[in-house]
C-alpha atoms as a printed R data frame, in Angstrom:
   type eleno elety resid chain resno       x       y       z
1  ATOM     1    CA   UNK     A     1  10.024  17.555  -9.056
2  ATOM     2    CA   UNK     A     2   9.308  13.906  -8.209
3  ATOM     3    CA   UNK     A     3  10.471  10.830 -10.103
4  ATOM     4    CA   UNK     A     4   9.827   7.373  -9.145
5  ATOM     5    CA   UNK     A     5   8.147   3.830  -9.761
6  ATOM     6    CA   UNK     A     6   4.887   3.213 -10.582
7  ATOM     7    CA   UNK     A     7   2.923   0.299 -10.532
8  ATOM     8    CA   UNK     A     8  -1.131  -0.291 -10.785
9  ATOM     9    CA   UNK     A     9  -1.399  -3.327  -7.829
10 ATOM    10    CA   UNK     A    10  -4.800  -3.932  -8.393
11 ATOM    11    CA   UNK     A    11  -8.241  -3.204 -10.415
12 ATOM    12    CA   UNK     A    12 -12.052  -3.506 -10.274
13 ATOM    13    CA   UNK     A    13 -14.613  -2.698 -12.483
14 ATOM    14    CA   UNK     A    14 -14.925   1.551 -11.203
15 ATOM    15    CA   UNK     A    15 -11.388   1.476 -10.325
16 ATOM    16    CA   UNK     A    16  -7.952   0.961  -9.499
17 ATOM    17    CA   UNK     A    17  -5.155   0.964  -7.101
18 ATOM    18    CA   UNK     A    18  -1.629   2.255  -7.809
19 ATOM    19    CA   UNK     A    19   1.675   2.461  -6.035
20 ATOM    20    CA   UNK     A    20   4.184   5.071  -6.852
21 ATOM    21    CA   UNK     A    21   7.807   5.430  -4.833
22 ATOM    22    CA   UNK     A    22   8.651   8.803  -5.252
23 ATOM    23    CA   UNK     A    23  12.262  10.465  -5.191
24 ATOM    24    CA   UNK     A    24  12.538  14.379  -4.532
25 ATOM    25    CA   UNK     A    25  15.521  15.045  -6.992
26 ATOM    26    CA   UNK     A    26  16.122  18.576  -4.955
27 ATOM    27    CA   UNK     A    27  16.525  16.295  -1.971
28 ATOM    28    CA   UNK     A    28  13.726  18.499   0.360
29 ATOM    29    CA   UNK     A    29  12.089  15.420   1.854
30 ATOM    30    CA   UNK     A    30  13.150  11.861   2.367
31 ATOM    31    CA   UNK     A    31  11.710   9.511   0.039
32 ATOM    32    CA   UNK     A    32   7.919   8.464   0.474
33 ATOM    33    CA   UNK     A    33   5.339   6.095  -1.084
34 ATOM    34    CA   UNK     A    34   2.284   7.734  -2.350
35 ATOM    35    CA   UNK     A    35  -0.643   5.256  -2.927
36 ATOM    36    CA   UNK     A    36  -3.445   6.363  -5.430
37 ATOM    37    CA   UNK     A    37  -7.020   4.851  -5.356
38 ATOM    38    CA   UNK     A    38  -9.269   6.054  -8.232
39 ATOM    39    CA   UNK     A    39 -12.745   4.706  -8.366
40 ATOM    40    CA   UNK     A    40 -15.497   5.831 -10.922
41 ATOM    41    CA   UNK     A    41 -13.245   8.633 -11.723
42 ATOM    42    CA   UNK     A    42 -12.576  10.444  -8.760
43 ATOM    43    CA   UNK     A    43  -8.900  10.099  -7.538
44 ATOM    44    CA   UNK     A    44  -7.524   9.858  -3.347
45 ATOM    45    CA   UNK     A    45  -3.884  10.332  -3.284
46 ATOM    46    CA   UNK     A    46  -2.095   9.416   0.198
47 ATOM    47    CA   UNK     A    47   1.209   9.806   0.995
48 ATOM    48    CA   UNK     A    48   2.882   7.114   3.553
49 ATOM    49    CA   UNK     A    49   5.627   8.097   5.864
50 ATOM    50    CA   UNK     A    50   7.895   5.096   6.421
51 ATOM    51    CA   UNK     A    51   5.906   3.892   9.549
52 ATOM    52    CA   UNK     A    52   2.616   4.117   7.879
53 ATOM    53    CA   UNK     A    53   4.395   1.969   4.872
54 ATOM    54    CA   UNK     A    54   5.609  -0.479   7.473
55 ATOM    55    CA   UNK     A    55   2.615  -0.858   9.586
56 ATOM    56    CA   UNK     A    56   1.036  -1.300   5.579
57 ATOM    57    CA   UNK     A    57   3.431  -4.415   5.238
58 ATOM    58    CA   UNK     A    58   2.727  -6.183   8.028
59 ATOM    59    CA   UNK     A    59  -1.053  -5.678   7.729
60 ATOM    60    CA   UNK     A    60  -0.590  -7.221   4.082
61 ATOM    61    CA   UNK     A    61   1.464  -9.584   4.994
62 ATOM    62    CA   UNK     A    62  -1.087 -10.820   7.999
63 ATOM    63    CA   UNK     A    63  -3.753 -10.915   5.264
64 ATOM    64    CA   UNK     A    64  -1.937 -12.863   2.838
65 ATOM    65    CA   UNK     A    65  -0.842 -16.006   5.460
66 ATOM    66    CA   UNK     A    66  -4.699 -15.708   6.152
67 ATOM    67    CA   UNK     A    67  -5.391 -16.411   2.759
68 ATOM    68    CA   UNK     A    68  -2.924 -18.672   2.558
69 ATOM    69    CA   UNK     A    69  -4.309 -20.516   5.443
70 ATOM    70    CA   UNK     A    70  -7.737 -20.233   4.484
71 ATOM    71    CA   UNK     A    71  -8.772 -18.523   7.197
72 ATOM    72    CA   UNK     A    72  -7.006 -20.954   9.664
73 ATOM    73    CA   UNK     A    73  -5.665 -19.472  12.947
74 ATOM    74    CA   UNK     A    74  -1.825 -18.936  12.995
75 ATOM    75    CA   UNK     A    75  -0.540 -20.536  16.165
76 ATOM    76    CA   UNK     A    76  -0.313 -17.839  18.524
77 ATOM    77    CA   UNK     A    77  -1.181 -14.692  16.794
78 ATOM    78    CA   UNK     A    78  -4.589 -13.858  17.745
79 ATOM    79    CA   UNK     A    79  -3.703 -10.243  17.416
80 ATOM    80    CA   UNK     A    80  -6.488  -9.373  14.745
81 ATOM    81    CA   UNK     A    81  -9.967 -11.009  15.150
């Protein structure tokens, strides 16, 4: 059985996006994130090992100081194009 936070991060008009950390409470796996997307009904569940959730972060992270920026380069990181 799996218990854990839940949180819907973001919606459009067919669908949504939700987070959810999950907790084994028998203690058979280590914890993981599972990330739903659910669009004109059909549902994709994905569960993220922690370097998958990290390698998440940083690509979020990127895209936020982008949009921050406006779009501006970042001095130095022309990593992503």
């Amino acid at each position: 059985m799996h218990c854990g936070l839940i949180a819907t991060i973001g919606r459009e008009r067919t669908g949504c996006i939700s987070v959810q950390l999950l907790h084994d409470r028998f203690v058979r796996r280590d914890l993981a994130v599972k990330l739903d997307t659910a669009r004109d009904g059909a549902t994709q569940s994905i569960l993220l090992s922690r370097t998958q959730l990290d390698r998440l972060i940083y690509e979020l992270t990127y895209a936020r100081l982008l949009m921050m920026t406006k779009g501006q380069p970042l001095g130095g990181h022309d990593e992503h194009h």
